[in-house]
N, C-alpha and C positions, 0 to 999 in steps of 0.2 A: 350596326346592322348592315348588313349586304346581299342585295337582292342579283343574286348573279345571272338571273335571266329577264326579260321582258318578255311574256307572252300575250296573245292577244286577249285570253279569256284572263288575265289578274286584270289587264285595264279596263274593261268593258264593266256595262252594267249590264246582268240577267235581270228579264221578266218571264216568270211561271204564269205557263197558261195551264187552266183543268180545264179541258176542253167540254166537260158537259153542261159545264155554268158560263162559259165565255159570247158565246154570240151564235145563235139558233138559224139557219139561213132558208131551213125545208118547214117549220111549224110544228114539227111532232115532238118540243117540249126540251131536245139535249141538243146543247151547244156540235159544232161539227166542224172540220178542218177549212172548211169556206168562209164559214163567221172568221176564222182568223185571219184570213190570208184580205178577210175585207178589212181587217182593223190595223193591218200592217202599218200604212201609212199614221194612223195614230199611234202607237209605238214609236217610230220614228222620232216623229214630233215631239215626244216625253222624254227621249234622249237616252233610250235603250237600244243597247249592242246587240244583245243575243237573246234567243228564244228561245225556254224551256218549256216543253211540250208535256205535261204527264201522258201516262201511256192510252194508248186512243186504236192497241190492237186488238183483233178479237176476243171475247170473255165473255162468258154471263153473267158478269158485273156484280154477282157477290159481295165482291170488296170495290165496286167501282174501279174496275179496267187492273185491280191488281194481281188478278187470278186470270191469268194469259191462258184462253185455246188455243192460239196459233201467232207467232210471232212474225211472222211473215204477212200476215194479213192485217187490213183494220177491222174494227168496229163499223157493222155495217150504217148504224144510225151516223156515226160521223163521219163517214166517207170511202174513199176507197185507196187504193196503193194509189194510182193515179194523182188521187188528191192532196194526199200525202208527197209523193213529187212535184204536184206544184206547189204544193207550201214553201217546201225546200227553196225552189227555183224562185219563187215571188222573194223569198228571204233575201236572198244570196243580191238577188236584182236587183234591188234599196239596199246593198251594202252591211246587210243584218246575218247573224250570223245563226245557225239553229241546234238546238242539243234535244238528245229524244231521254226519257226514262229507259233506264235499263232495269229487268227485273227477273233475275234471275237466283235466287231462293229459292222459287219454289214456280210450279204451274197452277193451271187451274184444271180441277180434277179431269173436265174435258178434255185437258191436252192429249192429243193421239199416243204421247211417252207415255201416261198414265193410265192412259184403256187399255194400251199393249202390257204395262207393266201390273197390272193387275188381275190380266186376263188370265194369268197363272204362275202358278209358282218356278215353275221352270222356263217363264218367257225370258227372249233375249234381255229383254230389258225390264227384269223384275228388280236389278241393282241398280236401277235410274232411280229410284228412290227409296224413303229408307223405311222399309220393313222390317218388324221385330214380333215375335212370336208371344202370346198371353202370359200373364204369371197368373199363378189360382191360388185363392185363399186355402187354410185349409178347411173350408167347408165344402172348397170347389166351385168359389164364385169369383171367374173370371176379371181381372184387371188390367190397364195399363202395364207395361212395361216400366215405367218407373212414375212419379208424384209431377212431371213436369206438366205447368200453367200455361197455356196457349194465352198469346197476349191478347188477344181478346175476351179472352177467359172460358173456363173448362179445363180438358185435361187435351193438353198437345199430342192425343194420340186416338185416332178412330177404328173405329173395327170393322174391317172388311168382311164381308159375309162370302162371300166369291172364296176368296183364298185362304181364310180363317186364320190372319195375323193383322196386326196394328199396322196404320203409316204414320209419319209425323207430318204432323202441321203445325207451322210454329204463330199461324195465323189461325184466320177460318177453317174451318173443316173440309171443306174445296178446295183448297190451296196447299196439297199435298208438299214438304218441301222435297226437291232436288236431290240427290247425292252425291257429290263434290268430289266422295271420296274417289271413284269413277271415272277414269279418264276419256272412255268414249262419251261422256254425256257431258262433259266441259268441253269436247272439242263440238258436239251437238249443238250444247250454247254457242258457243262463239260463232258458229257460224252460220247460227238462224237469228239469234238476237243481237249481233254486233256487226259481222260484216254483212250481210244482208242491207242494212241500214248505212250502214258506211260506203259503201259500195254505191246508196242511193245519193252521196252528198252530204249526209249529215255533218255537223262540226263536233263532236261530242255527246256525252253521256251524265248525265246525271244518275249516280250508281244508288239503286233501291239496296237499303238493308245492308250494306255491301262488308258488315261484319260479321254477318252469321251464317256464313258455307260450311265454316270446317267447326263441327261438332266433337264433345267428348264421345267416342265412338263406343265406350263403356258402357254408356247412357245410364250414369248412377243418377238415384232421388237425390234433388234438389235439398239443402236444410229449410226448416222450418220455419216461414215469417209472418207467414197467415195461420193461427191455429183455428181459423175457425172455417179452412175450406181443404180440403182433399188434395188441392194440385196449389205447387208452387213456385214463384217467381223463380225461374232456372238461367237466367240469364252466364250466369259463372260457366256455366258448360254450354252453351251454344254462343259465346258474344267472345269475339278475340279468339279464334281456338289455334289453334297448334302450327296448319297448314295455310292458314288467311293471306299469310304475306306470300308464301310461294304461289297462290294461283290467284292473287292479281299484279304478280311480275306475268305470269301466262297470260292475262289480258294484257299488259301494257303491251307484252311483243306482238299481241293483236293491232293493236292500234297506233302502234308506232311507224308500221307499213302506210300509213295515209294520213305521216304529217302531222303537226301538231294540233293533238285533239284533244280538246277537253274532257276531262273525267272527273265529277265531283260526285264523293263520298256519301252518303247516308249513314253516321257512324255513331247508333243508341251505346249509351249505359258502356264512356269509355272517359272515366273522368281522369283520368293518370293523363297528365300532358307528354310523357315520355311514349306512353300506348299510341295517341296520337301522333305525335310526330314519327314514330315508325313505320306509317302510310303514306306519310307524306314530304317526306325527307327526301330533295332531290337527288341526293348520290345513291338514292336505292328507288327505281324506275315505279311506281307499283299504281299510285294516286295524285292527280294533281291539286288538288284539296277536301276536304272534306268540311259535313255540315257538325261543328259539336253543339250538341243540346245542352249545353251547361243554362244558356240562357236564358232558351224557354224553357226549361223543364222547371223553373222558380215555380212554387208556389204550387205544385202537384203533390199529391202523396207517391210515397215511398212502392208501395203494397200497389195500389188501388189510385192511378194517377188524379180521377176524379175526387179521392179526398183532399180535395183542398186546403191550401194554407195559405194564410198571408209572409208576405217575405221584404225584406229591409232591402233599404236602393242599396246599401251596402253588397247584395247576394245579388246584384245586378254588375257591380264594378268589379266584382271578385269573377264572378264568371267573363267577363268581354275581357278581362287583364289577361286570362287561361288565353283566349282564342286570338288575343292581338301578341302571344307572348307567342305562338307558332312560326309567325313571322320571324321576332327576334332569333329562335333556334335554327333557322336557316329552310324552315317550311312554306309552304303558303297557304290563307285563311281564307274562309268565308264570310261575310257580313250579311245577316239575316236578324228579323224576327218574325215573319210571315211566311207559311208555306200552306200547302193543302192539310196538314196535319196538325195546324196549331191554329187555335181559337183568333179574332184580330187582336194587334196590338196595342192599339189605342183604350182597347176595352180590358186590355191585360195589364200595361204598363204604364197609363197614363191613368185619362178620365175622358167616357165617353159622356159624360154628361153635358146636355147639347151646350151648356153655357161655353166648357172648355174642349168641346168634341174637337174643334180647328186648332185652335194653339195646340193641342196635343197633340193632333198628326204631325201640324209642322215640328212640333219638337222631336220628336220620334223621328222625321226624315232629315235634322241637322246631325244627329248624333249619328244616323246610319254613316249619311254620305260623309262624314267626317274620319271614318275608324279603314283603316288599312285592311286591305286585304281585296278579294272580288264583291261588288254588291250585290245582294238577290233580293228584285220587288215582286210581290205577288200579287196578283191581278185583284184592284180592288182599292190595293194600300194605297194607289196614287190618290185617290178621290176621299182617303179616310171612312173606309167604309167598317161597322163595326160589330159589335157582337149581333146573335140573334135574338128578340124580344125576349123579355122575362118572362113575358105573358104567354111561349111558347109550352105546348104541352109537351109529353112525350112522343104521342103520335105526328106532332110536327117534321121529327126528325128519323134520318133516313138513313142515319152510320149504323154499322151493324155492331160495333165497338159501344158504340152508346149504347144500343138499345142491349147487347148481351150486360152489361154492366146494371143498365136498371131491372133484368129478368132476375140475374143474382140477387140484388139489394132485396127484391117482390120477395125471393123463398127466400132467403137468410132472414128478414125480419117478420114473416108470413103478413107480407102487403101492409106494411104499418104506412100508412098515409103518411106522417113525418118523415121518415124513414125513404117512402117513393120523395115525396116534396126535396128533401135534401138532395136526394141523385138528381132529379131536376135541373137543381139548382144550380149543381158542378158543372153537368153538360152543358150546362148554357155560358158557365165560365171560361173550359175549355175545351167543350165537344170541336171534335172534327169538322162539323158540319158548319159552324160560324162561318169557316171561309169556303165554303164549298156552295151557298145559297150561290143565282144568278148576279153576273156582272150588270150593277146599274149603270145602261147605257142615256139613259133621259128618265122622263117624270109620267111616261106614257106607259098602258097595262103592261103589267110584269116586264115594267124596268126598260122596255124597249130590249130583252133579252129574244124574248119568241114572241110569236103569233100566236101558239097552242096557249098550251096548259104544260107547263114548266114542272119538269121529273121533282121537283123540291119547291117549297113555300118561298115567294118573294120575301122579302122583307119590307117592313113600312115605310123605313127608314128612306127609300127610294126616292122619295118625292120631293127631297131637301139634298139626299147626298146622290148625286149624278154627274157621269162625266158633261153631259149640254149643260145643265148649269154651273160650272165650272168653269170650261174653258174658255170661253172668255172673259174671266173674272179675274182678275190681277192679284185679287186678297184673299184666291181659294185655296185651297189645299194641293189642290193642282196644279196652278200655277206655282208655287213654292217649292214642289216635287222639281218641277222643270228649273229652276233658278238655283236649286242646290245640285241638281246633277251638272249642270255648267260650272258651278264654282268647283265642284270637285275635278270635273276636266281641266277646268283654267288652270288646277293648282294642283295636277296628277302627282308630281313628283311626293306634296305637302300630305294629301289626305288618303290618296292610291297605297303609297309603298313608305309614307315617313314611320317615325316611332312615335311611342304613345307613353304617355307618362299621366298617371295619375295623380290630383293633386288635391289635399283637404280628404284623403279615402274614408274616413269614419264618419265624415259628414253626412247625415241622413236627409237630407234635405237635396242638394244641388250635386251635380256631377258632372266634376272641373277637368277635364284636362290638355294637357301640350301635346300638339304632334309639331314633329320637326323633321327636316331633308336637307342635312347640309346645313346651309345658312339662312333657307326659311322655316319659319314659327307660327303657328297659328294656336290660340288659347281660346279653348271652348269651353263653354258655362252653360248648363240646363238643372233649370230649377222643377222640379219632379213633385211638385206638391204645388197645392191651392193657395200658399199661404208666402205671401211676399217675402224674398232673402235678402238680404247685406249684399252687397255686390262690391268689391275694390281687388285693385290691381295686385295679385300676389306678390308678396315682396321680394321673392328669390326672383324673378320674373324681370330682367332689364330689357330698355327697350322701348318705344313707347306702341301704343296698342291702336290701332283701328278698326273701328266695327265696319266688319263687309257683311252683316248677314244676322239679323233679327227675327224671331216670328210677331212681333208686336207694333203695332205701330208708331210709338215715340216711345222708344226706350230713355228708361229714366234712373235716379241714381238707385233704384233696388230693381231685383227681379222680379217683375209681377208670377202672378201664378200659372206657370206650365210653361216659363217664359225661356228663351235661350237665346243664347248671342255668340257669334264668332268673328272673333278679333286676329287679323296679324298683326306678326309683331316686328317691329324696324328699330 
């Protein structure tokens, strides 16, 4: 394997801030660009490079900041452009570096493109986005343009009463999407959502969605996988379409003008590793990596992500083998299992149950910092923060994804209490909202997050999982976060950019493997279950082994439960 560039965003570790849950500085309940620029300094400290910002511009927050009125502006509750430049500047000032959301799919129907483009059918910009005219039964009762599932669910097309034809939404119903096809409205974007912000300092992009521009423009019915709803999962015609890679070579030449910038992918429902690496292959300019969901998408339904399944640690090594194998093809990866989108990890992939709530974070953060590629922590992970109570009802929760999904289950089973109870249950295993509650900053009301009354429910868990009780605690979760991002600096060349070699793959229990760089070796071992493993030295494996890095206190000759170790090798 040959890594023919070093840039600054492979070696660095990202931290995702959601600024609504991160640190409240005014009282009225959402986190704001001050809360961050105060916690800078702790950032630092935990030995993070860069700053991933979700988006924090103006919206009526629908989808939570991802239905953009004005891209040029903030959100007035968390701050102003002002503030937003000094984040930049406080960044840049402690040697940190910043990347913003980019989100450009779609707007939010308040965008000024979308008042104008609906205001009539002959406006200039009625082709900024994609309208299509009714089909009718023949009884003469009005339909969709074709059977496609908004991923939130319903049917990804609304009906304008103004100009009496459909828009597409591949989201909410405010979230009209874009038309790519459109070349004034891509040079629109780029130069209100990209330079704008680039122009401010930014270092990069984390790209929203950044597979679903270019559409089957035909807009045929989706096939059949839900027979028991009306609209269907269409992903085949809006994911990967035709023109994707021509207009994000048109961004790269955006952002090539200012220097090496970061740009990381958002790239759903792209499981072919060849699809992937056509975005991110450095002899074709387009993405400097992208996020694949192979990972976390374990253990979700096909149809209906909330139906849940259980899934083998095996469909854990088969997926991170896909995303460390980017690497080997001459790509480069992302190392993730926490985002604003995905449930916590420790409650997904481990055991939060408080006996092994610790040993599980720290095992979860050996095998991140260990795996090649750029790391991304999300705000929270460093302290092992974890799902939301069981004891959560529906009305607890604030994601409009959730809550459209348990409205379905209510009429599809006409309110069968079992039936609500089970969607409960899902969202609580991987609703959106797990990681989106307030950042526990201490053990004081609502977490030391705000002074008010907080847009979303604390969690209880606060009282025991906090960064004050933590930091200076040598045997927390957080102190172990920090002591595995040094080893992974210490040993950039071994766990940054080395290769990965699985070892024992059917073993359902433990999850073994070699990274190598050259002539150093490093053999990692995590036992993924409650139940003590065998532990010896693999016999293909010469060499002899020292342990630099345990989460246990006296490692012994088997793996205790949830237990991991990393040894080099001489």
């Amino acid at each position: 394997m040959t890594i023919t560039q070093r840039n600054w965003w492979k070696d660095g570790v990202v931290y995702q801030i959601y600024p609504s849950s991160f640190a409240d500085t005014t009282g009225n309940g959402l986190g704001d660009l001050r809360g961050i620029i105060g916690k800078l300094d702790y950032l630092k400290n935990l030995g993070i490079d860069t700053l991933w910002i979700c988006p924090m511009y103006d919206s009526p927050q629908f989808d939570m900041g991802y239905d953009i009125r004005n891209y040029e502006t903030v959100y007035p509750p968390f701050g102003t452009v002002e503030d937003a430049e000094a984040l930049i500047k406080a960044c840049h000032d402690r040697g940190l570096r910043i990347i913003f959301d980019l989100v450009i799919n779609h707007t939010s129907y308040e965008h000024a493109w979308f008042k104008e483009s609906r205001s009539s059918k002959h406006s200039s910009k009625r082709d900024w986005y994609i309208w299509r005219p009714a089909k009718y039964t023949e009884k003469g009762e009005r339909k969709p343009p074709n059977n496609w599932r908004s991923i939130f669910g319903g049917s990804a097309w609304e009906w304008d009463e103004i100009t009496q034809e459909y828009y597409l939404h591949l989201f909410v119903t405010q979230q009209p999407d874009l038309n790519w096809e459109n070349e004034d409205t891509r040079k629109a974007i780029y130069d209100t959502s990209m330079k704008f912000w680039l122009d401010r300092g930014i270092d990069g992009f984390r790209v929203d969605t950044v597979n679903l521009y270019s559409k089957n423009i035909e807009f045929p019915d989706a096939p059949i996988t839900d027979p028991n709803s009306e609209w269907q999962n269409a992903f085949m015609h809006y994911c990967n379409g035709p023109r994707m890679h021509e207009w994000l070579r048109e961004m790269a030449q955006v952002t090539s003008k200012y220097g090496d910038i970061m740009t990381v992918g958002e790239c759903p429902s792209t499981p072919n590793l060849k699809d992937v690496l056509s975005y991110v292959h450095p002899n074709d300019k387009q993405l400097g990596m992208v996020f694949d969901f192979d990972v976390v998408d374990l253990g979700q339904g096909a149809t209906w992500k909330y139906q849940t399944k259980s899934f083998p640690l095996v469909g854990m090594k088969k997926a991170f083998l896909k995303a460390q194998s980017i690497v080997g093809e001459g790509g480069w990866t992302s190392v993730f299992l926490e985002n604003h989108d995905q449930a916590r990890s420790i409650s997904r992939f481990a055991s939060d149950d408080p006996k092994y709530r610790a040993v599980s974070g720290k095992l979860l953060a050996m095998m991140l910092a260990t795996l090649t590629g750029t790391l991304f922590i999300y705000e929270g992970q460093e302290i092992g923060m974890i799902n939301c109570p069981k004891e959560w009802d529906i009305d607890d929760y604030q994601c409009i994804e959730a809550k459209n999904y348990h409205k379905m289950v209510h009429q599809q089973s006409n309110g069968d209490k079992a039936a609500l109870a089970k969607a409960v249950k899902a969202i609580q295993k991987v609703g959106r909202d797990n990681a989106r509650t307030p950042m526990h900053w201490d053990s004081s009301t609502n977490a030391g997050f705000t002074t008010g009354t907080p847009w979303i429910k604390v969690m209880d868990s606060y009282t025991n999982i906090n960064v004050r009780e933590q930091i200076g605690d040598n045997s927390s979760v957080l102190s172990f976060w920090k002591k595995m991002l040094v080893l992974r600096k210490t040993h950039r060349d071994l766990f940054v950019y080395g290769t990965f070699e699985i070892l024992d793959y059917e073993n359902g229990s433990t999850f073994t493997y070699i990274k190598a760089f050259k002539g150093e070796r490093a053999l990692v071992t995590l036992n993924f279950t409650e139940t003590p493993c065998s532990f010896e030295k693999p016999k293909t494996l010469s060499g002899e082994l020292k342990l630099v890095m345990s989460n246990v206190e006296s490692p012994g000759e088997t793996l205790s439960a949830y237990e991991g170790r990393i040894y080099l090798v001489h």
